[in-house]
C-alpha positions as CSV (number, residue, x, y, z in Angstrom):
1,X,-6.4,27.0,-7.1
2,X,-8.7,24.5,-9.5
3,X,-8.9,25.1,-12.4
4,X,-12.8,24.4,-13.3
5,X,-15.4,26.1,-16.1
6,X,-18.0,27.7,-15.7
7,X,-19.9,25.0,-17.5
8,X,-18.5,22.0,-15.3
9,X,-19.7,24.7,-12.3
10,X,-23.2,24.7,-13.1
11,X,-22.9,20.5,-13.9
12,X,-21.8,19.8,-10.3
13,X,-24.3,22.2,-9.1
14,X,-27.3,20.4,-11.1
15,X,-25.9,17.2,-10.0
16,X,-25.8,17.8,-6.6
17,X,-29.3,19.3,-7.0
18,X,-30.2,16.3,-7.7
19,X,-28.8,14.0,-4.8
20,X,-29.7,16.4,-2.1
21,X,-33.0,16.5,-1.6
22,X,-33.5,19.5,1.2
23,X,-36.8,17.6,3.1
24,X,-34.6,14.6,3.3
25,X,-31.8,16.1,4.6
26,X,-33.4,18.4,7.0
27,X,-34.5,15.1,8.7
28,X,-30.9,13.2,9.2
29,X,-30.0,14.7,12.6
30,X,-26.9,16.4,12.6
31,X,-27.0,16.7,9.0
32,X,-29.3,19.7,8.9
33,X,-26.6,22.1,7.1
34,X,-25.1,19.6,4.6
35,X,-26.7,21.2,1.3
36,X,-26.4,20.8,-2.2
37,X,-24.1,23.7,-2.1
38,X,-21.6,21.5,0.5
39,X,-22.0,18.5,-2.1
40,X,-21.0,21.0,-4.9
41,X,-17.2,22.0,-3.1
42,X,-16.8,17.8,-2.8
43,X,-17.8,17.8,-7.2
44,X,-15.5,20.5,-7.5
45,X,-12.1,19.5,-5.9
46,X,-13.5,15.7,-7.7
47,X,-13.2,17.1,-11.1
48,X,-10.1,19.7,-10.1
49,X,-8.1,16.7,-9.0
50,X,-9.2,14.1,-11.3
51,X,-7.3,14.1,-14.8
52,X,-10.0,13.4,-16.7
53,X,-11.1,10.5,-15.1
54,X,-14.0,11.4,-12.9
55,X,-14.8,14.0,-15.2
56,X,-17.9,12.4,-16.7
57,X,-21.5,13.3,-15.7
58,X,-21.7,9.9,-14.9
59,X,-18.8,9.0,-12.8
60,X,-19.1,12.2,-11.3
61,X,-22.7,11.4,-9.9
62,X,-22.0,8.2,-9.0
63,X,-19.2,8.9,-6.5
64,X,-21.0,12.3,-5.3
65,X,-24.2,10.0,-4.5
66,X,-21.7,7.7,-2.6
67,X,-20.0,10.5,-0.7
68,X,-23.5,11.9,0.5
69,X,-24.9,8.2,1.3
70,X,-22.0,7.7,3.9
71,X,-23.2,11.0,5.4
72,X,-26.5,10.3,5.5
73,X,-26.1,6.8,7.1
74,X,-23.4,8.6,9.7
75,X,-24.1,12.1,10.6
76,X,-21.5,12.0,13.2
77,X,-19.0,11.8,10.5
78,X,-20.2,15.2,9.1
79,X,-19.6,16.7,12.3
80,X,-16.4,14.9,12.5
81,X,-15.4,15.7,9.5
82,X,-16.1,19.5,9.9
83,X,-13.8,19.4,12.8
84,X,-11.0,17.9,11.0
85,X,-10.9,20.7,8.5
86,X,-11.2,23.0,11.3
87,X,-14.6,24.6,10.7
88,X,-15.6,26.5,13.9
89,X,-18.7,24.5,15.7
90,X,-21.6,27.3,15.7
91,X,-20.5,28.5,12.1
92,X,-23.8,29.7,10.2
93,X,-25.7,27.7,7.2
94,X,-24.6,31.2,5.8
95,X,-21.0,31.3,5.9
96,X,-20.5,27.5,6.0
97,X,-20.3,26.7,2.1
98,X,-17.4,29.5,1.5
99,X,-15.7,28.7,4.7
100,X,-15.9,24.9,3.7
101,X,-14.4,25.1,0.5
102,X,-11.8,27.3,1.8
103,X,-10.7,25.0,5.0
104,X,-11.3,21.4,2.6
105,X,-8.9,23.1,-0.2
106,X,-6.3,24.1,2.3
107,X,-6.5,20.7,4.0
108,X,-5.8,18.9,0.6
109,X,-3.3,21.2,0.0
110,X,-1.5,20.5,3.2
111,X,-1.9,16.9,3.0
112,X,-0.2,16.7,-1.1
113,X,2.6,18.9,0.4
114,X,3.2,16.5,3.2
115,X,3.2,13.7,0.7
116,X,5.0,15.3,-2.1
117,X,7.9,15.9,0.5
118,X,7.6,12.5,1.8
119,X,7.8,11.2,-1.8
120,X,11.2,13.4,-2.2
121,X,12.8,12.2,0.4
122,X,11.9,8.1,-0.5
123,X,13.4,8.5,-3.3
124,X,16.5,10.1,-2.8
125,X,17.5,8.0,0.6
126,X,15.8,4.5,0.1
127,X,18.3,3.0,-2.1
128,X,16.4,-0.3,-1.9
129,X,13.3,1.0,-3.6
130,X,15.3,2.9,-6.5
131,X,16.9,-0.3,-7.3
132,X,13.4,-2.0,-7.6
133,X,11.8,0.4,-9.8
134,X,14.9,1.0,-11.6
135,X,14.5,-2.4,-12.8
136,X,10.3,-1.9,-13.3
137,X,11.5,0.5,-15.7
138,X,12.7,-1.2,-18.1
139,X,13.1,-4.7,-16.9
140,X,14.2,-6.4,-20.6
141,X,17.7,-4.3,-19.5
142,X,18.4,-5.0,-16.5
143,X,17.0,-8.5,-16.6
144,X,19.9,-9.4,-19.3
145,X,22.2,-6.8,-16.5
146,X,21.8,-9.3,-13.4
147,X,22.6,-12.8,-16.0
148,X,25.6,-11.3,-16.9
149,X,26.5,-10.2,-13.8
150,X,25.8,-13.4,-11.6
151,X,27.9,-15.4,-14.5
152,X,30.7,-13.9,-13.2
153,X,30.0,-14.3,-9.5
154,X,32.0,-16.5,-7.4
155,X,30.4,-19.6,-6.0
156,X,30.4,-17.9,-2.2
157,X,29.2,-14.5,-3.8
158,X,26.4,-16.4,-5.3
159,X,25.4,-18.1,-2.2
160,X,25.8,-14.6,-0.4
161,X,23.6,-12.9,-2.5
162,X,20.8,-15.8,-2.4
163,X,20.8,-15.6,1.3
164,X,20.4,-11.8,1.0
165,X,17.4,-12.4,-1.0
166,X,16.0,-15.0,1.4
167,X,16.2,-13.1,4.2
168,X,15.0,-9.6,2.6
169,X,11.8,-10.9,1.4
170,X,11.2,-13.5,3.9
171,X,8.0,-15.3,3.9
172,X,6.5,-12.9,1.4
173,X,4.6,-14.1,-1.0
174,X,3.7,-11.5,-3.5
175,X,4.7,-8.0,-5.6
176,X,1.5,-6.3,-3.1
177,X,2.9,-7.9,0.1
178,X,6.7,-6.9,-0.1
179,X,5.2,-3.3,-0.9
180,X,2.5,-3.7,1.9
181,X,5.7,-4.7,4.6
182,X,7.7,-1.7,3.1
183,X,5.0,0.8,3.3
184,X,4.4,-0.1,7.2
185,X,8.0,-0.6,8.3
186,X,9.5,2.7,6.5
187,X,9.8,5.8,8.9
188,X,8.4,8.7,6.7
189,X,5.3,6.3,5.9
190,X,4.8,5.4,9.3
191,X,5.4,9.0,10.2
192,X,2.3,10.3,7.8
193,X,0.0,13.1,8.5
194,X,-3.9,12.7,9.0
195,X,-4.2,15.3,6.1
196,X,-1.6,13.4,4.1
197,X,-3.3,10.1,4.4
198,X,-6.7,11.9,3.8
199,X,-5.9,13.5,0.7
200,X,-3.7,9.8,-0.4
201,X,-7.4,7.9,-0.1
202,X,-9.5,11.0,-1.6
203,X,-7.3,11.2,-4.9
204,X,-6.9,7.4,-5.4
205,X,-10.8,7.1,-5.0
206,X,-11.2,10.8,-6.9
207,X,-9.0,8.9,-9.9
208,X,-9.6,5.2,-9.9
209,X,-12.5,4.9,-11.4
210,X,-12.8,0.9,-10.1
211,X,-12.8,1.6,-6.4
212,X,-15.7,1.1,-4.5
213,X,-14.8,0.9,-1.0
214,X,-17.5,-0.6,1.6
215,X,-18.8,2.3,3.4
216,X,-16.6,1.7,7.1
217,X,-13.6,2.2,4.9
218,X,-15.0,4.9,3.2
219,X,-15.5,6.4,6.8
220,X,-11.9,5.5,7.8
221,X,-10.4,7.4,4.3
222,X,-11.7,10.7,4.7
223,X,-11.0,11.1,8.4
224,X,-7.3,9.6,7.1
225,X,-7.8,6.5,9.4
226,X,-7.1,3.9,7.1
227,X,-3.8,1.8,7.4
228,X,-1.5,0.9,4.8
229,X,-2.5,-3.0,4.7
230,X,-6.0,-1.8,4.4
231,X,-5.8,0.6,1.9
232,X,-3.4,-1.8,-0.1
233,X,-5.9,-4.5,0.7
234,X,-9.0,-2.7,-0.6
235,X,-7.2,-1.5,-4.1
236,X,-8.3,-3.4,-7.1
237,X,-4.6,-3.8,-9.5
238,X,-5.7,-0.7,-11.2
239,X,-5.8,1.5,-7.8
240,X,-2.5,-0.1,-6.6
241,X,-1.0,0.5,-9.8
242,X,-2.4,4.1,-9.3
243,X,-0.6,4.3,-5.6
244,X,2.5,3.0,-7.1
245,X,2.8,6.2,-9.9
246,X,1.7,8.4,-6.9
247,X,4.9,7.4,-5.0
248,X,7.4,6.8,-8.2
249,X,5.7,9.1,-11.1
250,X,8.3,7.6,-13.3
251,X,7.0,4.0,-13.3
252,X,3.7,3.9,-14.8
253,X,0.4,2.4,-13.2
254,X,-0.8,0.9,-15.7
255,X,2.6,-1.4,-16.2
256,X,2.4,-2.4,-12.3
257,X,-0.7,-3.6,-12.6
258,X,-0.6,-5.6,-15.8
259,X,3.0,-7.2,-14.2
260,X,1.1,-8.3,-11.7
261,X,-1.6,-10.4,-13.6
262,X,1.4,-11.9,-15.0
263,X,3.2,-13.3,-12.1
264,X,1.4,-12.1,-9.2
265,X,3.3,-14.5,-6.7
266,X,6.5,-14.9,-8.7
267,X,8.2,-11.8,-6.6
268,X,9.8,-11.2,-9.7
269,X,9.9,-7.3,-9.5
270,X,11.2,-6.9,-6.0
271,X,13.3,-10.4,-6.0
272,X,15.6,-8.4,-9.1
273,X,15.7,-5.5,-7.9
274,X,17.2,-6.8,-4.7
275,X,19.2,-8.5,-6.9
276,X,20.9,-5.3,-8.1
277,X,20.5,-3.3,-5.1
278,X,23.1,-6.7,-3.5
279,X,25.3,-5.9,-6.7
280,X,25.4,-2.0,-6.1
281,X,26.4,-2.8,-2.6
282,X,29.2,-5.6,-3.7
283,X,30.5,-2.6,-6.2
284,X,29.8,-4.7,-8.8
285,X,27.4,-2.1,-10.8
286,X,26.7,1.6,-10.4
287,X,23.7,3.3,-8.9
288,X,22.1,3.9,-12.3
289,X,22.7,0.2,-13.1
290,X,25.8,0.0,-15.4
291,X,28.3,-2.9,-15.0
292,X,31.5,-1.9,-13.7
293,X,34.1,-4.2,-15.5
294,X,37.2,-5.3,-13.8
């Protein structure tokens, strides 16, 4: 249930007043019961889902005046979209808003479930990616960890691990791309309910206040089309960094994105935390990164 004022109520309301313009939209065909009152249930799960950040009048109205342009250019998305939520065709302009905001809440709901499990289950069995954001976290640490550890290395150990590096990132050239190949090779992403990819796109563009997608993506997101490499590909650092703390809450978005306008192409995040994830393997630290001394 979202947890919204009275007073931010009658904002969204006077907002979408304001946008949708009833001769106007009684003209777009197929669009003939999108009201104000339709725009409103979008404003409201905006500011229930937000955190603050698309909160303000402004930002508010800019991304509701956004939402309703896309539907005004495509109509057939409306429709679409109605059937994706599972709103019955034939449903009156009487029923529709209550049913709408009933079937889009449930729909998000479904979809942060989906993800929230899938997020779970990443983390516990994808020993890889813990190592790598074990070492996000607090990278002076481990950083100092991994020298000590490859001092002691053997000459053939140390050629081992290099050629475990080299062929685990391959021709990758950045932080975004390693992810970007993760992301499309791993099962439970690949495996990644409509609703779940739906409600991923609607609360990174709900949140990041930076992302303007052009209006076919925007198209794509809501009817949870878009693929991973596009979605990475159309984040700005802040919305990647966003996508990152969706999927590890315990990194934070904000120190993605500023390590990656250090040394975007340096791989240094993912090249490391390889680096312990080998040493792990090898028995050479534990899984919360200690050294295990001989």
């Amino acid at each position: 249930m979202l947890k919204i004022s009275m007073g931010q109520r009658i904002c969204v309301r006077h907002i979408c007043g304001q946008i949708v313009k009833p001769e106007h939209t009684m003209r777009q065909a197929g669009l003939n019961d999108f009201s104000a009152e339709i725009l409103a249930v979008f404003g409201y799960q905006m500011i229930g889902n937000s955190n603050g950040r698309t909160a303000s009048l402004k930002g508010l109205a800019s991304k509701l005046t956004q939402l309703y342009k896309v539907f005004v250019i495509e109509p057939k998305l409306w429709t679409k979209f109605k059937e994706m939520i599972g709103i019955p065709e034939g449903t009156s302009l009487l029923a529709l808003p209550k049913m709408f905001k009933q079937k889009l809440e449930e729909y998000l709901e479904k979809g942060k479930k989906w993800w929230d499990s899938v997020k779970a289950k990443m983390q516990k069995n994808s020993t890889v990616m813990r190592f790598i954001f074990l070492y996000a976290s607090n990278a002076p640490t481990f950083s100092s960890l991994i020298d000590k550890v490859v001092e002691k290395l053997a000459p053939s150990d140390d050629k081992e691990m290099k050629s475990f590096l080299s062929k685990m990132l391959g021709g990758v050239r950045s932080f975004k791309a390693f992810l970007q190949d993760f992301f499309d090779r791993h099962p439970l992403l690949n495996a990644l309910t409509t609703p779940a990819k739906a409600y991923i796109y609607w609360y990174i563009w709900t949140n990041v206040t930076e992302v303007s997608w052009k209006i076919t993506d925007l198209l794509k997101g809501f009817l949870g089309l878009l693929s991973w490499s596009e979605l990475l590909e159309s984040l700005p650092e802040s919305g990647f960094g966003f996508l990152i703390s969706m999927l590890f809450p315990g990194i934070p978005g904000g120190w993605v994105a500023q390590s990656l306008s250090i040394g975007w192409n340096a791989l240094l995040i993912p090249a490391a935390g390889l680096q312990l994830y080998y040493m792990y393997k090898k028995g050479l630290i534990t899984a919360d990164g200690k050294e295990i001394k001989a």
